[in-house]
N, C-alpha and C positions, 0 to 999 in steps of 0.2 A: 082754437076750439070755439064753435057756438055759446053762450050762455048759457041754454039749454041743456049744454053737456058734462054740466061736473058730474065724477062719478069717485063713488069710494075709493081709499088707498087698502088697499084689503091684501095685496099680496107684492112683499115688499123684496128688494134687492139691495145691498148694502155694499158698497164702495168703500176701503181703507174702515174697516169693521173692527180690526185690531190696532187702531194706532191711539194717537196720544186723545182725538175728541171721539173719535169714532168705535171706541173700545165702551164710553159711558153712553152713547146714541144706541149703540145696539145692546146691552144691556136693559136700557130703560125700554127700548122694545119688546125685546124679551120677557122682561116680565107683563108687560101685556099681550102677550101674544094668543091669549082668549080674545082680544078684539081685529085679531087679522088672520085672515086662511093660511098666508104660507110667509115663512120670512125664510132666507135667503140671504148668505153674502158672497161677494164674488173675491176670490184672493188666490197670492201665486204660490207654486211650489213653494219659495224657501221662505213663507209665512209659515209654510204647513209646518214646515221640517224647525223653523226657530221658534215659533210659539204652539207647538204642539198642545202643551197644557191647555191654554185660553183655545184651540179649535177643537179639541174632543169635550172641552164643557160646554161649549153652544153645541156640537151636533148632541148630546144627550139632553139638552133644551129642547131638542128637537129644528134647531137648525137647519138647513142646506145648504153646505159648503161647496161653492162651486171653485173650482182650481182653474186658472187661466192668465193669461198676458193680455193687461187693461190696454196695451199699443196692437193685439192684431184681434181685429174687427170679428173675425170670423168669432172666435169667443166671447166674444162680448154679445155678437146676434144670436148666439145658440143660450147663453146665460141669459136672455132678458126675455127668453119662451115664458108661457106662463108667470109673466109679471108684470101691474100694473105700475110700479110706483118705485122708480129709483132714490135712493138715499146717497147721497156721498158725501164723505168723510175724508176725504184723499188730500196729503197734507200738501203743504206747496210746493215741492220738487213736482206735485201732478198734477199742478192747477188747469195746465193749458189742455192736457190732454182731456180735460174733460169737455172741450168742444165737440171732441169728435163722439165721445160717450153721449152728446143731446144731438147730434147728428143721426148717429146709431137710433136713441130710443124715438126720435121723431119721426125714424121711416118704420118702428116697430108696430104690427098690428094690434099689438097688447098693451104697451107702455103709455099711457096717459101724463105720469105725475113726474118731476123733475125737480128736484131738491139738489141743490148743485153746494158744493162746500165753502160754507160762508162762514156761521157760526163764531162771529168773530166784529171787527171795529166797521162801522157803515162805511164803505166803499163809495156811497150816493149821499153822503150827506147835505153838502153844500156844493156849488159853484166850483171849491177848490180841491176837492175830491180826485177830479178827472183827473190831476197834477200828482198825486200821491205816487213814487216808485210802488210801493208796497201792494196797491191796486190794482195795477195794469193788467195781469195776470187773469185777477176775477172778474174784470171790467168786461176782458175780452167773452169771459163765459158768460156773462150778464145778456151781450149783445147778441152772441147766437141764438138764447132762448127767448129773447123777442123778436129777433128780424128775422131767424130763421127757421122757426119753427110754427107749422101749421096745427099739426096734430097734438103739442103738447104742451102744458099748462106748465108753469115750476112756482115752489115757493121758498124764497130768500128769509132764512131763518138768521135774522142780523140779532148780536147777543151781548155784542160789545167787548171787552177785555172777560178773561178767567179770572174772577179772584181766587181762584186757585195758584195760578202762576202768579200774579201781582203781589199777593200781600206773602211771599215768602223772602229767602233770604239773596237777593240778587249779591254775591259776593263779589262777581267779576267784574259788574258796571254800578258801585253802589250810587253813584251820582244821580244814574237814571231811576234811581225809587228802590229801596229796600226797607224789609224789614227783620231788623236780624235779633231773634226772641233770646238767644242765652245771654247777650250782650247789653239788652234791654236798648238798642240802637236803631233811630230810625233816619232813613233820608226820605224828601218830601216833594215832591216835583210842584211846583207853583209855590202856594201860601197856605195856609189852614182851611181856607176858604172854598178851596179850586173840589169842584166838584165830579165824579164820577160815577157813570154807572156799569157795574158788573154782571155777573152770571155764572154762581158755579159749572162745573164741570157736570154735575151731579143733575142741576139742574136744566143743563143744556139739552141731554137727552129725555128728558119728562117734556120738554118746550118742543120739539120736534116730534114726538109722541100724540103731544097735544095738537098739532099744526096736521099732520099726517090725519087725527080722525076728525077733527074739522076743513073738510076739502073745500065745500062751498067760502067759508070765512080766509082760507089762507089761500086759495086759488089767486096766480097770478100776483101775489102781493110778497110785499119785502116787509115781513113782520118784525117791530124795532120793539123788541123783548128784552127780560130782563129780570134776576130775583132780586137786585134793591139798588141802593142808591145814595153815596157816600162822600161825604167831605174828606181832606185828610184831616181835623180835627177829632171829627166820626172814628175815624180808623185807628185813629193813634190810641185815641179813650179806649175803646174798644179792647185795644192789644194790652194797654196799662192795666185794665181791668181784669183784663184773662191772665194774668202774670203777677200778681198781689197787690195790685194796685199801687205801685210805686211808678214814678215818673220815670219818662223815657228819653235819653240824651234825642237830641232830633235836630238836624239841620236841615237846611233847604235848599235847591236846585231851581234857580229860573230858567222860565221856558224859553229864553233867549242863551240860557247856556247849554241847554238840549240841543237848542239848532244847532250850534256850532262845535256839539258832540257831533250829531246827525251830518252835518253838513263836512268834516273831518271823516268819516269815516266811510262817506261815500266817494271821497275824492281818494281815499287809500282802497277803494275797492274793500274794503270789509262788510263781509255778508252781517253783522250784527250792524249794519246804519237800521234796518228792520224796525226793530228794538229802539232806539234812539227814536226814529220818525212815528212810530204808532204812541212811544209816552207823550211828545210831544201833543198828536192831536189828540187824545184822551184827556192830558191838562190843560186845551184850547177849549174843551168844551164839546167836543164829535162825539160823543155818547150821550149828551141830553137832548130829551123832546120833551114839550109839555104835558104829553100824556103816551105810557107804552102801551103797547099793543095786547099785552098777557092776554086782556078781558077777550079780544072776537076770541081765541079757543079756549075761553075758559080755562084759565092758568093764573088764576090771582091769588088764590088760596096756599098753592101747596109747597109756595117756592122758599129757597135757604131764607136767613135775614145775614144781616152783618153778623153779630155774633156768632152765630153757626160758623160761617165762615171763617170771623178770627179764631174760633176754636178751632174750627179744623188746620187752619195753619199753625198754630202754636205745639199742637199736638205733629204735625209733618216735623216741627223742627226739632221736639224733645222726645219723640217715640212713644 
């Protein structure tokens, strides 16, 4: 598109609306939906039929449930009538197919905006990025919506790990970072030092909210957001603190024994190497920049802090 031609995200369609990110992205829309004409998500029969509850409380929102298979085209071009501005949330069993999803909205006469599902560790960080297993998937949607698309603009909502899932109780790999509140137990990927940044869940969709009614600021850009920003020293205090203030057993995991978790578990074909390679680049340092992006949409204000966060984790673990 021209320069000339940004235009508002005013009428939205939401891709994987009920799933694990996608369920807080369309909620947090929702409740602004005084700042868009028409919201919209597109999902299949056996969403209707397994989460009934969660799709009769968006259409009394006032929702538009459209019911269709994200693999045949023809549904997809009749669901993107009347809509500028696609959102996807589609977890990664769907990553690839969302090529054909910015194929579809590129040749749409209506569709402008392309938010493709990122919400998660920068894919484009550095030079060794392109190498990441975990990547390749979003690399390849990356590619379509710059080399192959004329008509439509997208923005890369990059948000880094959930301290939602991070700071809970990893019981099956605790090596890879846990923190487990009744046991007062933690494990620590690097040293006290190793730095990270997060994003609740909560927060993810107010940030994609934000990005959506700043089209001009988020056009075209891979926005490196985030609600804070934490040592594991940070984290630990933090959890001590929410807990009576008594000290917390804690060991530590180096990032050379990650790899040759990661590095073990992709030669066993284990779909959890995942998990292993994204703690890794998380305690390498692939979540810091010298300055995030909140401020172009105006997002500096309203977002979690740590303590928020370890509350709401201590509370996930004691009810």
């Amino acid at each position: 598109m021209s320069p000339d031609k940004t235009m508002a995200c005013k009428k939205l369609l939401i891709f994987g609306a009920t799933g694990l990110i996608g369920k807080y992205i369309t909620q947090a829309i929702v409740e602004n939906k005084g700042k868009f004409d028409r919201i919209a998500i597109f999902t299949s029969q056996g969403t209707v039929q397994s989460k009934a509850d969660q799709i009769d409380a968006l259409k009394k929102q006032g929702v538009d449930v459209i019911v269709g298979d994200v693999t045949n085209s023809e549904d997809v071009v009749k669901a993107y009538q009347d809509i500028d501005t696609v959102i996807s949330a589609v977890g990664r069993n769907v990553i690839e197919q969302q090529v054909e999803l910015v194929r579809l909205a590129n040749e749409s006469p209506s569709v402008h905006r392309f938010f493709p599902s990122e919400y998660g560790t920068d894919i484009e960080y550095g030079p060794a990025s392109a190498n990441e297993i975990p990547h390749q998937k979003k690399l390849k949607v990356r590619a379509a919506l710059r080399e192959e698309c004329d008509n439509l603009d997208h923005t890369y909502v990059v948000t880094g790990p959930y301290s939602d899932l991070f700071l809970g109780n990893n019981e099956r790999f605790k090596q890879a970072g846990t923190f487990d509140v009744k046991n007062k137990e933690a494990v620590l990927v690097g040293d006290e030092n190793t730095k990270i940044s997060f994003t609740t869940m909560r927060d993810v969709g107010k940030l994609v909210v934000h990005a959506a009614l700043h089209p001009e600021a988020s056009r075209n850009k891979a926005l490196r957001v985030n609600s804070f920003t934490a040592t594991n020293k940070e984290i630990l205090e933090a959890f001590e603190k929410n807990t009576g203030g008594q000290p917390w057993k804690v060991s530590y995991t180096s990032i050379e024994d990650v790899k040759k978790m990661e590095q073990e578990a992709l030669e066993a074909g284990n779909p959890f190497a995942t998990l292993f390679t994204l703690r890794r680049i998380w305690a390498e340092g692939g979540t810091l920049y010298e300055k995030r992006d909140n401020y172009l949409i105006d997002a500096e204000d309203d977002m979690d802090s740590l303590e928020d966060a370890v509350s709401e984790a201590v509370k996930a673990q004691t009810g």
